[in-house]
Every structure is written in C-alpha cells, then in structure tokens.
N, CA, C and O atoms as a GROMACS GRO file, in nm:
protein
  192
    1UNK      N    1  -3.098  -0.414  -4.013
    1UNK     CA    2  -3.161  -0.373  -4.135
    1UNK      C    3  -3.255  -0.484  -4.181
    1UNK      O    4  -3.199  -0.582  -4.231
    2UNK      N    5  -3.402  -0.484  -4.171
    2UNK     CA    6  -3.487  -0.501  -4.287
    2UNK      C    7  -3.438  -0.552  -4.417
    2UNK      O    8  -3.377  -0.468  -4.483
    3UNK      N    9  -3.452  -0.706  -4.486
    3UNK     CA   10  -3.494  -0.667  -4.588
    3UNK      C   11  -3.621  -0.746  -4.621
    3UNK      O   12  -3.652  -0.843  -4.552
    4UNK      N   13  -3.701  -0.706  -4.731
    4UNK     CA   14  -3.813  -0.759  -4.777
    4UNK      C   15  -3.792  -0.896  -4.822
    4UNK      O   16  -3.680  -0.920  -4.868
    5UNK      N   17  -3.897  -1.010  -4.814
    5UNK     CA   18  -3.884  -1.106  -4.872
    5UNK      C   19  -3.872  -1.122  -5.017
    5UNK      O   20  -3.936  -1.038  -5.079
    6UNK      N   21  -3.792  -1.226  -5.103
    6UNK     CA   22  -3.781  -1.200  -5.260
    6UNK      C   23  -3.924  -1.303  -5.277
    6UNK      O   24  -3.966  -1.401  -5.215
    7UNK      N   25  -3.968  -1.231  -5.386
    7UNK     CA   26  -4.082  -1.328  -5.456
    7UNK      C   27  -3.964  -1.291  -5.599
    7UNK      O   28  -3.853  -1.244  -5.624
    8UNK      N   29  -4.098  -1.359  -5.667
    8UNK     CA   30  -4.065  -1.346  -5.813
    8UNK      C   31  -4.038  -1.220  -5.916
    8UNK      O   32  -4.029  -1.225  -6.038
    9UNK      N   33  -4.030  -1.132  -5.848
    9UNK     CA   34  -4.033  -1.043  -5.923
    9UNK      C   35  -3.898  -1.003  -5.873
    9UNK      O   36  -3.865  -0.916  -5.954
   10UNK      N   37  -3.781  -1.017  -5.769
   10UNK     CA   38  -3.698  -0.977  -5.682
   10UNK      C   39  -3.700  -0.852  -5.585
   10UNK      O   40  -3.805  -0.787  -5.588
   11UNK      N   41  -3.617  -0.814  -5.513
   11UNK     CA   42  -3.649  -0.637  -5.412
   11UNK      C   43  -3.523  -0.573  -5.454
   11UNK      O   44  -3.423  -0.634  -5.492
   12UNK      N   45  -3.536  -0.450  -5.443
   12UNK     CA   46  -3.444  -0.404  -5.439
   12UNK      C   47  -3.428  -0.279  -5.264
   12UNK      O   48  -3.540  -0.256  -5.220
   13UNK      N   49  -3.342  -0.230  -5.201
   13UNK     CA   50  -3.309  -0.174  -5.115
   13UNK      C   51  -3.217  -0.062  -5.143
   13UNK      O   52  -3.118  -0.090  -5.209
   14UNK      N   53  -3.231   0.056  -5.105
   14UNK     CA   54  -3.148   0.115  -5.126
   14UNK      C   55  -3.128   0.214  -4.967
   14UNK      O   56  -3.218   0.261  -4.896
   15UNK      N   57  -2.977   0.221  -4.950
   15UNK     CA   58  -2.930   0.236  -4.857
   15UNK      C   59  -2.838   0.402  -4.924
   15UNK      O   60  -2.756   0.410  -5.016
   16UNK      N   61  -2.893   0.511  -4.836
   16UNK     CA   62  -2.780   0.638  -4.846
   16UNK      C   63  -2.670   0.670  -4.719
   16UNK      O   64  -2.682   0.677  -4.596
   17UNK      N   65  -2.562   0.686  -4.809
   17UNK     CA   66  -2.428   0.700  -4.714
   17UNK      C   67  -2.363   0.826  -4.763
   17UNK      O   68  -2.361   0.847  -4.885
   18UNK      N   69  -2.313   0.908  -4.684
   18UNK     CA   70  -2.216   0.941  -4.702
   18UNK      C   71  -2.090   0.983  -4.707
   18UNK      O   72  -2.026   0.961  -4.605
   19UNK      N   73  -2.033   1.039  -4.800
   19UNK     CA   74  -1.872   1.049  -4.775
   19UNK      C   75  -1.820   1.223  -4.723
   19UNK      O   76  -1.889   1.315  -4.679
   20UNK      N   77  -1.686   1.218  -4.747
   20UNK     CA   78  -1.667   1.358  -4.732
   20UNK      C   79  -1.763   1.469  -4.828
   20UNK      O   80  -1.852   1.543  -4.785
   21UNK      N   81  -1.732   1.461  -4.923
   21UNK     CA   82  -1.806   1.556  -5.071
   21UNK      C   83  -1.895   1.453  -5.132
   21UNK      O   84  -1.864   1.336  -5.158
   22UNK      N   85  -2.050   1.535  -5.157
   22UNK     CA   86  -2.107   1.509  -5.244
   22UNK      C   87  -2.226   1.388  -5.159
   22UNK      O   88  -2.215   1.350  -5.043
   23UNK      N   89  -2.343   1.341  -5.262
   23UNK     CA   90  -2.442   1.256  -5.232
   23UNK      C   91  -2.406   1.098  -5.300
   23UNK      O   92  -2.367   1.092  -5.416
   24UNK      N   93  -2.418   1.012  -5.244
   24UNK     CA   94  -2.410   0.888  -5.247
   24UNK      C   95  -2.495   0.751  -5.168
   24UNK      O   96  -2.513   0.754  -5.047
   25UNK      N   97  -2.534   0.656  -5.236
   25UNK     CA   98  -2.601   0.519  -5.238
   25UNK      C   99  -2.492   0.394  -5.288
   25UNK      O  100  -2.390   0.381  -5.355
   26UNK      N  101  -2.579   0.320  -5.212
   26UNK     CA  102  -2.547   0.161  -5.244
   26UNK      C  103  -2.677   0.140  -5.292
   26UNK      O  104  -2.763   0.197  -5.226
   27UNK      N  105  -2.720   0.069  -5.396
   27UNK     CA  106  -2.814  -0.025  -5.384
   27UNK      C  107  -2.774  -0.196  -5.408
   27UNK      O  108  -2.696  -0.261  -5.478
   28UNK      N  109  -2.925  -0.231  -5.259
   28UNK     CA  110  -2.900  -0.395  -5.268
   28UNK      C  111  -2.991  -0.438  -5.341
   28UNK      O  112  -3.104  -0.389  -5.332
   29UNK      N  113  -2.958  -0.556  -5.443
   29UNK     CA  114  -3.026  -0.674  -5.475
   29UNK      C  115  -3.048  -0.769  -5.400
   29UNK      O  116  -2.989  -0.793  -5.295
   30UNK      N  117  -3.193  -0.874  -5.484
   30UNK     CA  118  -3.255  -1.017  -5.405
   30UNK      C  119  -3.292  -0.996  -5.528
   30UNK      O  120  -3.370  -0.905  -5.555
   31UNK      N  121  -3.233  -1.092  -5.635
   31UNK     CA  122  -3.307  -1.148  -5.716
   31UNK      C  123  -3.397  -1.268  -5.698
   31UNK      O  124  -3.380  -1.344  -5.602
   32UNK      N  125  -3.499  -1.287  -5.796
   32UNK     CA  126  -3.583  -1.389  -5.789
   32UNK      C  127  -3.553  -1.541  -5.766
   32UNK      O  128  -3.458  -1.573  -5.839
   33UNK      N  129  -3.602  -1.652  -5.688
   33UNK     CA  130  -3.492  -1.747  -5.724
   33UNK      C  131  -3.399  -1.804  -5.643
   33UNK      O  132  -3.371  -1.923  -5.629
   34UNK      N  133  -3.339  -1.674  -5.572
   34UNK     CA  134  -3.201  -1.683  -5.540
   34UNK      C  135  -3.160  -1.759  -5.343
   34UNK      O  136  -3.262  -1.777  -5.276
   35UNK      N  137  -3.075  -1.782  -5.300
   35UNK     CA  138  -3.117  -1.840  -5.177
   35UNK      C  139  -3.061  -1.741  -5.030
   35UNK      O  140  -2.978  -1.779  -4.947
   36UNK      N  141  -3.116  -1.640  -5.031
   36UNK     CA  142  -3.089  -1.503  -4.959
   36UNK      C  143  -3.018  -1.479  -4.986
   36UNK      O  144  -3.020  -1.365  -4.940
   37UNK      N  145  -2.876  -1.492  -5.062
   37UNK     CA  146  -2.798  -1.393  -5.097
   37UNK      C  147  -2.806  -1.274  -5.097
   37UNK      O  148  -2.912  -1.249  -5.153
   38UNK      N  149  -2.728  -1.126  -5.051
   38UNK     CA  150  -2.778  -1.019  -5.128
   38UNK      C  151  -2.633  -0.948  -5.182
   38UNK      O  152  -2.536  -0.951  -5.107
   39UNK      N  153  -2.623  -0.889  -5.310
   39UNK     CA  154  -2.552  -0.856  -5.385
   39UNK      C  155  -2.573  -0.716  -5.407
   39UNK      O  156  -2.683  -0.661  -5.399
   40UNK      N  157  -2.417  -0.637  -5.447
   40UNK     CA  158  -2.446  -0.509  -5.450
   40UNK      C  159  -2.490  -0.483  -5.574
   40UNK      O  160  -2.423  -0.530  -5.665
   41UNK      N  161  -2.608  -0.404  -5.608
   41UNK     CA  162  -2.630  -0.398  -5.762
   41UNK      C  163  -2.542  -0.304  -5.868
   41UNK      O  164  -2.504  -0.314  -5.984
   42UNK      N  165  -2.530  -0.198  -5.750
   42UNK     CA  166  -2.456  -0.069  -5.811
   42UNK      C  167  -2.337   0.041  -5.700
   42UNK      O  168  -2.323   0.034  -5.578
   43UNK      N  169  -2.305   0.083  -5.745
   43UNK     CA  170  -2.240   0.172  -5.669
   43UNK      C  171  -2.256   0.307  -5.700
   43UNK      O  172  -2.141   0.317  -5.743
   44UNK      N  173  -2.311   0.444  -5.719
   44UNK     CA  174  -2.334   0.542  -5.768
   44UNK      C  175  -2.236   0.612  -5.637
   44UNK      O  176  -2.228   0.562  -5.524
   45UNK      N  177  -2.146   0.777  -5.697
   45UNK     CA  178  -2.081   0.887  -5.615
   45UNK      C  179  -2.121   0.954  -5.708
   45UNK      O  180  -2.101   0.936  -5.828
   46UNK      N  181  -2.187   1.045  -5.650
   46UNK     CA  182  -2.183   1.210  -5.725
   46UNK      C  183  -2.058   1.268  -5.632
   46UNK      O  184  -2.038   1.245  -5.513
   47UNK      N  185  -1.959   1.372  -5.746
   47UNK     CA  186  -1.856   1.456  -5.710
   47UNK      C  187  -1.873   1.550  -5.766
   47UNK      O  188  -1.869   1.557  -5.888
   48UNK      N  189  -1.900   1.661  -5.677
   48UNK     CA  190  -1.897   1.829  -5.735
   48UNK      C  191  -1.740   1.868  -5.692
   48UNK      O  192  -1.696   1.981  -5.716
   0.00000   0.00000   0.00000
C-alpha cells in the first residue's frame, strides 16, 4: 500500500473492508509534523 507523503497540511487514506453485514472503512492518518507514523483516525460500521 501507497501512502502519500505528509506535508503540512497532513494525508489522509482511506481503506474499504468488509465484514459479514453491511459497508465499512478504516481511515488512515499522517499528520503534519509527524515522523511516519500512521494512526487510525476512525473506525466507521454501518449495520442494517
């Protein structure tokens, strides 16, 4: 996986997975600054 270089403004990435039921993402952070780290920003599950 790609990710973009962070400038100053940071990137964000977002990656779709899914599970048994329903639509789902990860998104990654690169904040500005930072020394490649990447951190999960969020976790979103939709469940019908």
């Amino acid at each position: 996986m790609a990710f973009p270089q962070t400038d100053e403004q940071g990137q964000q990435l977002r990656i779709p997975v899914t599970l048994k039921v329903g639509s789902n993402q990860i998104d990654f952070g690169r904040f500005a600054g930072d020394w490649g780290y990447m951190f999960i920003k969020s976790i979103e599950v939709v469940a019908e």
